[in-house]
mmCIF file as gemmi writes it, N, C-alpha and C atoms, coordinates in Angstrom:
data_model
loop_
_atom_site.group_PDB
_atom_site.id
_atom_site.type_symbol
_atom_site.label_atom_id
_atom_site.label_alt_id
_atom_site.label_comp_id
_atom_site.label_asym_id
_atom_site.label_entity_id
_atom_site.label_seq_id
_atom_site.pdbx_PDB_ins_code
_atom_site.Cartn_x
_atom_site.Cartn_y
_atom_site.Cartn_z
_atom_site.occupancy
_atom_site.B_iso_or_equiv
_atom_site.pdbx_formal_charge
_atom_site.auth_seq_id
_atom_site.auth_asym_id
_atom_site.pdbx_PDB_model_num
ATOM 1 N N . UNK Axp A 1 ? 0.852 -1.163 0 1 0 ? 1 A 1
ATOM 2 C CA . UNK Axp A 1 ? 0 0 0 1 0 ? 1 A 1
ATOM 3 C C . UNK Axp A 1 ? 0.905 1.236 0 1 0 ? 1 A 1
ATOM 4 N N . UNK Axp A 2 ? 0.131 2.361 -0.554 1 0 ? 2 A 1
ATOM 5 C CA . UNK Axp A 2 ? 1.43 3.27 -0.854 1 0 ? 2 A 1
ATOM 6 C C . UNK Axp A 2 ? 1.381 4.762 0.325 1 0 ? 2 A 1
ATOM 7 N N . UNK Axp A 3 ? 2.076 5.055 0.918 1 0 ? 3 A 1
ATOM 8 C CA . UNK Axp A 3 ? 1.814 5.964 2.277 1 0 ? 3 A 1
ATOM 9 C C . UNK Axp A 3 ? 1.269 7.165 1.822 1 0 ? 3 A 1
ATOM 10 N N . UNK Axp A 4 ? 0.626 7.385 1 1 0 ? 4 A 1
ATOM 11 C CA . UNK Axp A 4 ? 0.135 8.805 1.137 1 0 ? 4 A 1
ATOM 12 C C . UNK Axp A 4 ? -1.774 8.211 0.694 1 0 ? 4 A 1
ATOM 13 N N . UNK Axp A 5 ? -2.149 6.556 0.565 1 0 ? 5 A 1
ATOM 14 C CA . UNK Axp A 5 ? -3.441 5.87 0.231 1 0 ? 5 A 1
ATOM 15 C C . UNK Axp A 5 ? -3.338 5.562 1.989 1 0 ? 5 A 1
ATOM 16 N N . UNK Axp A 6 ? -2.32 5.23 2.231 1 0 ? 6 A 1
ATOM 17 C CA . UNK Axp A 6 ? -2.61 5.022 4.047 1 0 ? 6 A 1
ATOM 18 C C . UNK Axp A 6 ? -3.256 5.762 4.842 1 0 ? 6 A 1
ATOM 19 N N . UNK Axp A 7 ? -2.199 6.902 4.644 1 0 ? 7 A 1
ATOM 20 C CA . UNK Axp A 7 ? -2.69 8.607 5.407 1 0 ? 7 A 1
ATOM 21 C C . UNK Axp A 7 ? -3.884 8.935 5.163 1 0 ? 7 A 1
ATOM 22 N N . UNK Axp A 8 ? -4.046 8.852 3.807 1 0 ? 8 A 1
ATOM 23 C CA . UNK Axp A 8 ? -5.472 9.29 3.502 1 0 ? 8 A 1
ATOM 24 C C . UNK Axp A 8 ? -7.006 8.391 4.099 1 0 ? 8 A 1
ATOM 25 N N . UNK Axp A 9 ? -6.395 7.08 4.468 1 0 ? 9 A 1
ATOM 26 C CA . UNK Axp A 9 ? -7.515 6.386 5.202 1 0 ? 9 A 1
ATOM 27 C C . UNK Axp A 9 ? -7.223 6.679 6.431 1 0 ? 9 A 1
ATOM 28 N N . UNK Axp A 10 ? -6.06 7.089 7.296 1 0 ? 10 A 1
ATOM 29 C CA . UNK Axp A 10 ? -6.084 7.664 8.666 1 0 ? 10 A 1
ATOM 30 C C . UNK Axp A 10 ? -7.041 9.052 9.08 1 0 ? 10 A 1
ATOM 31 N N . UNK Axp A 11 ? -6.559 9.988 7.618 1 0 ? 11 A 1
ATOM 32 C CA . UNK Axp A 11 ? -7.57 11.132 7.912 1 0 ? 11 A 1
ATOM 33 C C . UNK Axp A 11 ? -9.204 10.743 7.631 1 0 ? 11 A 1
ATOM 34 N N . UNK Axp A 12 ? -9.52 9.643 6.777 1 0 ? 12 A 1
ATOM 35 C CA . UNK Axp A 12 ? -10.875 10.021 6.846 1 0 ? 12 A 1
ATOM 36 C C . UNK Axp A 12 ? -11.451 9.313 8.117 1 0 ? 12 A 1
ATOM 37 N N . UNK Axp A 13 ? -10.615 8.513 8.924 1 0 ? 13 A 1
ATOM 38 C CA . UNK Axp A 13 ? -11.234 7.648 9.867 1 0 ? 13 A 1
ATOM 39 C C . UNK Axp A 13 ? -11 9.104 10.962 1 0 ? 13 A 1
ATOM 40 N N . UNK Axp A 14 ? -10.58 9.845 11.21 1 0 ? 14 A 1
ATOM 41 C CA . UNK Axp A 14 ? -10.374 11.164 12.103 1 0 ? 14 A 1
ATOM 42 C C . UNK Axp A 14 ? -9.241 10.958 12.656 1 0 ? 14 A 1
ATOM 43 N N . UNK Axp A 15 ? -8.3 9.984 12.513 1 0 ? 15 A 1
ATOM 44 C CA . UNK Axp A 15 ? -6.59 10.107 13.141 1 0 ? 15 A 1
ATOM 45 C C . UNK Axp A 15 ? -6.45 11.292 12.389 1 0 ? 15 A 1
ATOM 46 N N . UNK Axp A 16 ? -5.155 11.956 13.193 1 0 ? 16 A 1
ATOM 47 C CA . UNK Axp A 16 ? -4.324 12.812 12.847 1 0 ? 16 A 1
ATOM 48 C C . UNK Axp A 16 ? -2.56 12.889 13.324 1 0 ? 16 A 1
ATOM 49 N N . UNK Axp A 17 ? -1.713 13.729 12.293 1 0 ? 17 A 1
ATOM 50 C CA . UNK Axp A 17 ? -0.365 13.455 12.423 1 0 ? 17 A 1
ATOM 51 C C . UNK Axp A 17 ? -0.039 14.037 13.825 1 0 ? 17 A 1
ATOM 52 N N . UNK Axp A 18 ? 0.712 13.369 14.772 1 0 ? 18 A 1
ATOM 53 C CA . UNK Axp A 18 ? 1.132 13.896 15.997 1 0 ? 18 A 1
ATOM 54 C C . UNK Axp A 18 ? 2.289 14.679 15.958 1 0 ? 18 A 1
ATOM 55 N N . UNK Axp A 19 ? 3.058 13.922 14.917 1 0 ? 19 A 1
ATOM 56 C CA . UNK Axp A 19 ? 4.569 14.307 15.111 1 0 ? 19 A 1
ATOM 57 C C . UNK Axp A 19 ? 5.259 14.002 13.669 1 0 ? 19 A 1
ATOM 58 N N . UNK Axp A 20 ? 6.313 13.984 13.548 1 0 ? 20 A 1
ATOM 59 C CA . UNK Axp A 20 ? 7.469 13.595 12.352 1 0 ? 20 A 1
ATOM 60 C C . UNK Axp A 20 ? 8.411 13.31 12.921 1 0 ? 20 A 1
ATOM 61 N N . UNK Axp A 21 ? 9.006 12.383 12.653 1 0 ? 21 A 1
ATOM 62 C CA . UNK Axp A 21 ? 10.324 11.76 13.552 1 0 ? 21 A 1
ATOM 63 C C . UNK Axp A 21 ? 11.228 11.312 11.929 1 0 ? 21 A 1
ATOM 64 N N . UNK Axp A 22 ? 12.303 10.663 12.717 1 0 ? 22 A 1
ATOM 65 C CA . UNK Axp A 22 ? 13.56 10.673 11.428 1 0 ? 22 A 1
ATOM 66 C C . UNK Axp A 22 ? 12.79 9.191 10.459 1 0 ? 22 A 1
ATOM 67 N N . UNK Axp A 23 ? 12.353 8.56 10.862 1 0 ? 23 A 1
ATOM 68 C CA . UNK Axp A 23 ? 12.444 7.593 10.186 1 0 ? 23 A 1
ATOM 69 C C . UNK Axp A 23 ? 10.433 7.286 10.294 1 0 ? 23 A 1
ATOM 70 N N . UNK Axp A 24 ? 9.866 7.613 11.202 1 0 ? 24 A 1
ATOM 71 C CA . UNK Axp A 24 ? 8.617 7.393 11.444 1 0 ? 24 A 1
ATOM 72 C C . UNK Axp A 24 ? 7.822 8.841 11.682 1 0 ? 24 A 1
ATOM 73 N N . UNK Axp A 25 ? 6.256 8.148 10.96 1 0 ? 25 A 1
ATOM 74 C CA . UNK Axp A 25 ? 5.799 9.438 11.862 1 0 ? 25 A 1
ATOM 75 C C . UNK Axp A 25 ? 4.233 9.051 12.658 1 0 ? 25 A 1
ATOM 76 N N . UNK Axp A 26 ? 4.251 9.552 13.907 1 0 ? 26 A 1
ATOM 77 C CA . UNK Axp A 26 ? 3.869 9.302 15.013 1 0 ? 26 A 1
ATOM 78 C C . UNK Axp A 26 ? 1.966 9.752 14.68 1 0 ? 26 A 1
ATOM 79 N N . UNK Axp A 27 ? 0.7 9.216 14.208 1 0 ? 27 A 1
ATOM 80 C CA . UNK Axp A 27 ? -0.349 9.287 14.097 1 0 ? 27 A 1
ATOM 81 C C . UNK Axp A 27 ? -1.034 8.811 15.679 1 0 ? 27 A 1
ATOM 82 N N . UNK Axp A 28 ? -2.046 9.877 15.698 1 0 ? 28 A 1
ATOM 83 C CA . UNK Axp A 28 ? -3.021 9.635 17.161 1 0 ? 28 A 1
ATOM 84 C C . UNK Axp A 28 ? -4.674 9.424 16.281 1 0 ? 28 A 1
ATOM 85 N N . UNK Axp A 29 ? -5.347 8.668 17.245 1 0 ? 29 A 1
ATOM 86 C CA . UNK Axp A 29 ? -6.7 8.76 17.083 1 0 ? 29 A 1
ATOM 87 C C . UNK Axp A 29 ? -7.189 9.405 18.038 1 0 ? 29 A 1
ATOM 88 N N . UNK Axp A 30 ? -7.101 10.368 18.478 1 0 ? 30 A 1
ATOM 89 C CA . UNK Axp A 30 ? -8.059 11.372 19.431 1 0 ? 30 A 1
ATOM 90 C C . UNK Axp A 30 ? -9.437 10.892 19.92 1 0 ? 30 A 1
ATOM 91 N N . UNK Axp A 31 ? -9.959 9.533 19.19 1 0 ? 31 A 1
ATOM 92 C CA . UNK Axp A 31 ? -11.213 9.059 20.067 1 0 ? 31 A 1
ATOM 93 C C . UNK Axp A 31 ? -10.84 7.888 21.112 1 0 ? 31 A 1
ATOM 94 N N . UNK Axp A 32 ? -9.74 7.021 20.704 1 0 ? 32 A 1
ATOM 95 C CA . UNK Axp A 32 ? -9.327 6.485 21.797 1 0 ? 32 A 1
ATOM 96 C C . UNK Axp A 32 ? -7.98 6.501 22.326 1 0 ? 32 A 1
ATOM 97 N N . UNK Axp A 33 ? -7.29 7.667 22.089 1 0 ? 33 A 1
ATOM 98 C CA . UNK Axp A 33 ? -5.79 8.04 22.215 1 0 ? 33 A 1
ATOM 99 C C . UNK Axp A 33 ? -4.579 7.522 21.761 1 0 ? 33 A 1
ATOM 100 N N . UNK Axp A 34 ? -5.064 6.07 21.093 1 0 ? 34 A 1
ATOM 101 C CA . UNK Axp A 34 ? -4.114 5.494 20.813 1 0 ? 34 A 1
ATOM 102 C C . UNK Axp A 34 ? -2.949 5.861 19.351 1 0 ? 34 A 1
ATOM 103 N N . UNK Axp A 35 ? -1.967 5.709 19.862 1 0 ? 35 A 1
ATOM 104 C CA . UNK Axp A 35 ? -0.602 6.186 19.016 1 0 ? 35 A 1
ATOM 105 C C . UNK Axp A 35 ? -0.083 5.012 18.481 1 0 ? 35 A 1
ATOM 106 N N . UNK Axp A 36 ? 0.598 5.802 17.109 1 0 ? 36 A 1
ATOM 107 C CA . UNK Axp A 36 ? 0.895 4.267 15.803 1 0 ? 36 A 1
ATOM 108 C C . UNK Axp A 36 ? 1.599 4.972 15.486 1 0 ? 36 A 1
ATOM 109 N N . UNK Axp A 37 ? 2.779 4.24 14.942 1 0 ? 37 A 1
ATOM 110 C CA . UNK Axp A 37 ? 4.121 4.594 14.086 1 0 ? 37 A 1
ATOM 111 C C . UNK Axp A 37 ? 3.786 4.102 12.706 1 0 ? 37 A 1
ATOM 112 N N . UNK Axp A 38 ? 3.901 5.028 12.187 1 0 ? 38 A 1
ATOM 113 C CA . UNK Axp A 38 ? 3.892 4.816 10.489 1 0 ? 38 A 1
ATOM 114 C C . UNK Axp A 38 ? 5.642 5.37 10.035 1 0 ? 38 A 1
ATOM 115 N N . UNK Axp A 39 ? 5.909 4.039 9.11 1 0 ? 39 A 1
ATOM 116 C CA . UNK Axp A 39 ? 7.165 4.069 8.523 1 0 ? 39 A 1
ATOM 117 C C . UNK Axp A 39 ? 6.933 5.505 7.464 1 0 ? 39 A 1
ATOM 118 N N . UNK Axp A 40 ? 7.898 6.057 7.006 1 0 ? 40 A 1
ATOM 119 C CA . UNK Axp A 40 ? 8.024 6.861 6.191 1 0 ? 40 A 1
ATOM 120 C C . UNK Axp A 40 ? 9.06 6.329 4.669 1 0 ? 40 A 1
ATOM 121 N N . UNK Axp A 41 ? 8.286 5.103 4.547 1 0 ? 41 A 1
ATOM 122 C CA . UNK Axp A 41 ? 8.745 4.507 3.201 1 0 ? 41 A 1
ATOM 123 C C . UNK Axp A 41 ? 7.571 5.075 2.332 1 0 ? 41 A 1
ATOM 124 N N . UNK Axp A 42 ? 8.07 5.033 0.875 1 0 ? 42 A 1
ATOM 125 C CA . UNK Axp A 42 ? 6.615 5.169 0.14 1 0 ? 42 A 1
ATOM 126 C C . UNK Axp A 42 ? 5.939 3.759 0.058 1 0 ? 42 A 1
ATOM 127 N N . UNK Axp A 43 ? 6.303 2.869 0.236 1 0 ? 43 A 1
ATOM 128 C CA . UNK Axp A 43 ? 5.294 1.21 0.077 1 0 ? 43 A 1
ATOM 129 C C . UNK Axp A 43 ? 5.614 1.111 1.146 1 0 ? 43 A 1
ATOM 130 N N . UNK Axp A 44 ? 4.403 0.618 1.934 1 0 ? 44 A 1
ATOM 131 C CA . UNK Axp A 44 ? 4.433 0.112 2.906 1 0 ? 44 A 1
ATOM 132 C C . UNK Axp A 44 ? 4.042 -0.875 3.181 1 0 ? 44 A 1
ATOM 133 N N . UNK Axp A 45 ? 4.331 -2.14 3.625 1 0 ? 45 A 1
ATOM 134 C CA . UNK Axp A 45 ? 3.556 -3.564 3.322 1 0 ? 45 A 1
ATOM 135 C C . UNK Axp A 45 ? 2.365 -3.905 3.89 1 0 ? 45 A 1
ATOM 136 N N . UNK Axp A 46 ? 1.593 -4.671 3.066 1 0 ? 46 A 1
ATOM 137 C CA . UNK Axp A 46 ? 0.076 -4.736 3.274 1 0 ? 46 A 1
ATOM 138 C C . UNK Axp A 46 ? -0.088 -5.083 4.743 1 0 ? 46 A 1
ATOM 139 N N . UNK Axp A 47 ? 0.555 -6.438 5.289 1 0 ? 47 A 1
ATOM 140 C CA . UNK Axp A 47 ? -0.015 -6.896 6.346 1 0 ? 47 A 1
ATOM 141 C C . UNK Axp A 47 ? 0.549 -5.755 7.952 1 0 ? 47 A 1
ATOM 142 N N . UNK Axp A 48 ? 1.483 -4.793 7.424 1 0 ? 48 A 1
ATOM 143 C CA . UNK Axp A 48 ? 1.989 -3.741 8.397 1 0 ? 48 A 1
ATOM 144 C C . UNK Axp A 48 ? 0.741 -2.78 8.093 1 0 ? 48 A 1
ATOM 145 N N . UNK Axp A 49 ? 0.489 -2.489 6.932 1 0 ? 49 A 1
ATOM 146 C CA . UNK Axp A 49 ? -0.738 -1.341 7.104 1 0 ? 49 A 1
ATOM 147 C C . UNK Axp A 49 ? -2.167 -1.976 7.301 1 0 ? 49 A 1
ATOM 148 N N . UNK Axp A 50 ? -2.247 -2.911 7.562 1 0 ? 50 A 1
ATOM 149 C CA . UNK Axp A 50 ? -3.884 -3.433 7.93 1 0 ? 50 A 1
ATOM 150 C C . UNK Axp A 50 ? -3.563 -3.513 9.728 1 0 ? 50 A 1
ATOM 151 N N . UNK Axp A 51 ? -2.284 -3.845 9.996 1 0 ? 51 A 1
ATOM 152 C CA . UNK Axp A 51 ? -2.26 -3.864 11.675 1 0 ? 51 A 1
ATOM 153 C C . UNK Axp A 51 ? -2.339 -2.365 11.843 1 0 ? 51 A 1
ATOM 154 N N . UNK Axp A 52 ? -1.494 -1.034 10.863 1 0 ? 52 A 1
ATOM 155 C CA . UNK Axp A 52 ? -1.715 -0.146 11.188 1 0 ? 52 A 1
ATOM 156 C C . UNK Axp A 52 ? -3.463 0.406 11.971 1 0 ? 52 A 1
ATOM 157 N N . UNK Axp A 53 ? -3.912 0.271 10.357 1 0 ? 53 A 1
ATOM 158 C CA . UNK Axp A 53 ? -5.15 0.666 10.482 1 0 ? 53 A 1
ATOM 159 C C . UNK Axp A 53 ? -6.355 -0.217 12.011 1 0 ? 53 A 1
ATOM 160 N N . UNK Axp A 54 ? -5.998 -1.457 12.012 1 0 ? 54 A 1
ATOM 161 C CA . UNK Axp A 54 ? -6.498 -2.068 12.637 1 0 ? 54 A 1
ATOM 162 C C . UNK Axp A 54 ? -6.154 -1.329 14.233 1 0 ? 54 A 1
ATOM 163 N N . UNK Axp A 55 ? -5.08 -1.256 14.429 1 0 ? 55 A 1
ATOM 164 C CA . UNK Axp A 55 ? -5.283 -0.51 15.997 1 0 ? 55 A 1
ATOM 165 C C . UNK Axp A 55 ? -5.488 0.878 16.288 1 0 ? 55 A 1
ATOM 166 N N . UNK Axp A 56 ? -5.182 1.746 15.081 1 0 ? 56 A 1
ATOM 167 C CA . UNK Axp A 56 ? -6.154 2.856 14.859 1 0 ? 56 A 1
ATOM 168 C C . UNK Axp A 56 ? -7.633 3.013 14.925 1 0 ? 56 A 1
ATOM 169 N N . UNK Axp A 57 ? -8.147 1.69 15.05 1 0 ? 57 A 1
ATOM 170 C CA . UNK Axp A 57 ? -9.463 1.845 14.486 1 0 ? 57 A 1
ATOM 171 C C . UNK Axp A 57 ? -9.758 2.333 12.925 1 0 ? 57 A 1
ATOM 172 N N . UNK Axp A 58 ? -9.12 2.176 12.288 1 0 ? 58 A 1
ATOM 173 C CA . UNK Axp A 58 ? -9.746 3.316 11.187 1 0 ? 58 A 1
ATOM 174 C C . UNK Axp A 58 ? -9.891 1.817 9.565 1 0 ? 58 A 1
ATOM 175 N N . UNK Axp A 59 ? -10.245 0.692 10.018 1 0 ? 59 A 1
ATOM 176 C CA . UNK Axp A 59 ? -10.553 0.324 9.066 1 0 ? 59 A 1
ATOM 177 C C . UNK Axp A 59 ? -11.766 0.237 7.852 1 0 ? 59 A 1
């Protein structure tokens, strides 16, 4: 999956970017606080972005 089709399912689920770090960047869901590291590759592998999304809530 490609990180800017990721992001874009983080924002419509209502996560937002917390931070930018060197290698990651740090997304919150503000409905249940929980924080996720997203790689800052452009592909990111499927079964890493479905756990993403999955503990975001934002599937």
């Amino acid at each position: 999956m490609k990180r800017r089709q990721l992001e874009k399912r983080l924002r419509i689920a209502g996560c937002f970017l917390k931070r930018e770090g060197s290698s990651h960047s740090l997304w919150i869901n503000p409905k249940t606080g929980v924080i996720e590291a997203v790689p800052r590759h452009t592909e990111i592998k499927e079964p890493l972005a479905q756990k993403i999304l999955k503990s975001l809530n934002a599937e």
